[in-house]
Steps between C-alpha positions, in 0.01 A plus 500: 500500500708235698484399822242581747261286678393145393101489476272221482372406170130461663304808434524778703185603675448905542208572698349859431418684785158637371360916628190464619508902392603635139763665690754741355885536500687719293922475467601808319906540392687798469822582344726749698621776328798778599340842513715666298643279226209278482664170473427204736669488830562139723390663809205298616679376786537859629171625406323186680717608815345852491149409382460210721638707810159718461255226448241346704516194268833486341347174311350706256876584322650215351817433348513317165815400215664809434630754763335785276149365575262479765178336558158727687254182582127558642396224773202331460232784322139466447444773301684693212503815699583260808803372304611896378459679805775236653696514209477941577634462873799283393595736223455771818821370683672312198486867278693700805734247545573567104532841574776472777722316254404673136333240346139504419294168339446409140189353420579346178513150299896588399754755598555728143913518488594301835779283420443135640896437602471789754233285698604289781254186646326498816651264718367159578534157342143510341647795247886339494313189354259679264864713378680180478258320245364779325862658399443794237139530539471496828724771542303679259210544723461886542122423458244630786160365545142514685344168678153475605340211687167382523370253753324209361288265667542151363796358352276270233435871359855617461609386197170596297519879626861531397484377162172675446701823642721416205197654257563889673859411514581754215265819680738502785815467344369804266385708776773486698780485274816742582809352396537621138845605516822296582865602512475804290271377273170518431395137464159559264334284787220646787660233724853377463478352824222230370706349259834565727359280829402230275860416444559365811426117503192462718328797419234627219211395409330249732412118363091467471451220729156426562527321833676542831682143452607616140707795712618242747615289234707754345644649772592135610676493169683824579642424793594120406675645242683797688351788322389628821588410824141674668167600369568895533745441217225453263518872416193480193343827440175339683562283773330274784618654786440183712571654863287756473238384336494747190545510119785742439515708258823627379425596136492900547833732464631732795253769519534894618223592655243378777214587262619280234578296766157491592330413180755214423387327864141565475487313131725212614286461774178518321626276259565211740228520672270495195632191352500349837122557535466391190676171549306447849201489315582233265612737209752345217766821515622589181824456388734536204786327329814547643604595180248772524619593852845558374465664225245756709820530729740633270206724296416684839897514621569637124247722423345600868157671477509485107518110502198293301450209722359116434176508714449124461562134392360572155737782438257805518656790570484890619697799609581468877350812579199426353434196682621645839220744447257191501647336758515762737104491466492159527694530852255772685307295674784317629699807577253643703446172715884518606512916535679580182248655238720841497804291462355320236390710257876732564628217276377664192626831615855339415483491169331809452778661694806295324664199694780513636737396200318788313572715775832378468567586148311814490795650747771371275376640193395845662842482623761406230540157663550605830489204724567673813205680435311159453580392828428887656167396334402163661648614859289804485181313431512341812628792714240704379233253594646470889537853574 
């Protein structure tokens, strides 16, 4: 990228604005589909008018890079069921709004036969830019995801959470994979959209850094060097979210239902505030290679709930839904400390029920390949669940 501003070649200094709480947020997208043909439809700017109109805090609807897509965000949540019932009275004044104009909301990691040239960009020079460098691939983006944040205390603890995170990196992707079919075609992947965002030049897998001034240092780099022009454009699929004072997790697929929705929170949650307990008392967190990490990316994104997974640094490994089984266990005590233990242990109801790319599939073949029916599917999941 050329031009831009001229930054000082002294290290940047990014002070992380520690939660006293292990607070919640949750950002969840949707795609917006016509009612009748099922393809995507650019009319966020009309369904915001509506929606927005009706709500007592039209903060909660946000727009994001696409005009087929729009963003349902929690405030600040203490609880899993704090965090879902807002996410509930939101989807209470966005899901009318839908109805006025015939659209209703896809909850899933890809679109099944949308067409990416039909799509037209948000407006604002934040996505003109992203466009502009990104060219083909950022134009490709017909991906739709969940983010969850969880407040952190200290910044010195940051870094060791998220690469620890990296270990369980695999069990999320895998549970909440729903993007297995793109333009037509059934891509043999749980989660197309994994190995899709990780095209774009800042985003994928985060570096293991194992101090805060290792972070500063690169992002010092980065922006000396014009890869980014602010920190938000570090879009890594677990992120220091700096501001407000949370580790972001953005690993997880769009998702269909609030139970699912649920389960996903209550083990991100769980998870970070394990290994930060665990680091506050003085604990060495484990971690693995990042050649490990990566190749546990693209085993969960390929095979979903079926995936064998590297558990550790000396290459031991497991099927994913085996070790979920142990680690739910593991988490109780934790989950019942922040109000979750129901949420919890729904996680293992997902596999026993199919994920979502299973879902997914199962339509298509029970149909012939109907992927208007595929989308019928993943709407209905959520409609049922509101009514």
């Amino acid at each position: 990228m050329t031009g831009g501003p001229v930054w000082n070649a002294d290290p940047v200094r990014i002070d992380f604005h520690g939660s006293p709480e292990p607070t919640l947020g949750v950002e969840w997208e949707f795609a917006l589909v016509d009612r009748r043909t099922r393809d995507l439809r650019n009319e966020a700017a009309h369904l915001f008018a509506r929606a927005k109109a009706r709500m007592p805090d039209p903060g909660r609807l946000h727009k994001e890079l696409l005009r087929n897509t729009v963003e349902v965000v929690t405030g600040v949540c203490r609880t899993v069921p704090e965090a879902m019932a807002d996410l509930r009275r939101t989807l209470e004044y966005v899901v009318p709004a839908c109805d006025e104009l015939d659209l209703d909301l896809f909850g899933g990691g890809t679109h099944p036969f949308a067409s990416w040239t039909g799509q037209q960009l948000t407006e604002g020079h934040r996505y003109e830019e992203l466009i502009n460098r990104t060219q083909w691939w950022g134009r490709q983006m017909l991906i739709w995801g969940v983010h969850v944040h969880v407040g952190m205390p200290e910044q010195e603890r940051v870094m060791p959470v998220l690469s620890a995170l990296l270990n369980w990196y695999p069990h999320l992707q895998a549970l909440s994979a729903s993007s297995p079919i793109w333009a037509g075609v059934d891509t043999g992947y749980a989660s197309n959209r994994a190995l899709m965002f990780q095209q774009l030049p800042t985003a994928g897998l985060p570096f293991q850094f194992e101090r805060w001034a290792e972070f500063e240092s690169f992002v010092n780099d980065q922006l000396v060097t014009g890869v980014i022009e602010e920190l938000t454009e570090i879009r890594w699929d677990v992120r220091p979210a700096v501001t407000h004072g949370t580790l972001e997790n953005r690993v997880c697929d769009g998702v269909s239902t609030l139970t699912e929705m649920s389960a996903l929170v209550a083990l991100m949650h769980c998870l970070v505030v394990w290994l930060d307990e665990r680091c506050a008392a003085g604990e060495q967190l484990p971690t693995m290679p990042p050649w490990h990490v990566q190749e546990n990316k693209w085993r969960a994104a390929r095979y979903g709930v079926d995936a064998i997974v590297i558990l550790d640094a000396h290459s031991n490994e497991r099927l994913v839904t085996e070790d979920l089984a142990e680690l739910v266990v593991t988490l109780e005590p934790v989950a019942e400390r922040l109000g979750c233990s129901a949420e919890l242990a729904s996680v293992l109801d997902i596999p026993r029920r199919g994920a979502s790319y299973q879902r997914q599939r199962a339509v298509a073949d029970r149909t012939g390949g109907d992927l208007v029916a595929v989308v019928d599917s993943v709407v209905q999941e959520l409609r049922d669940e509101l009514r």
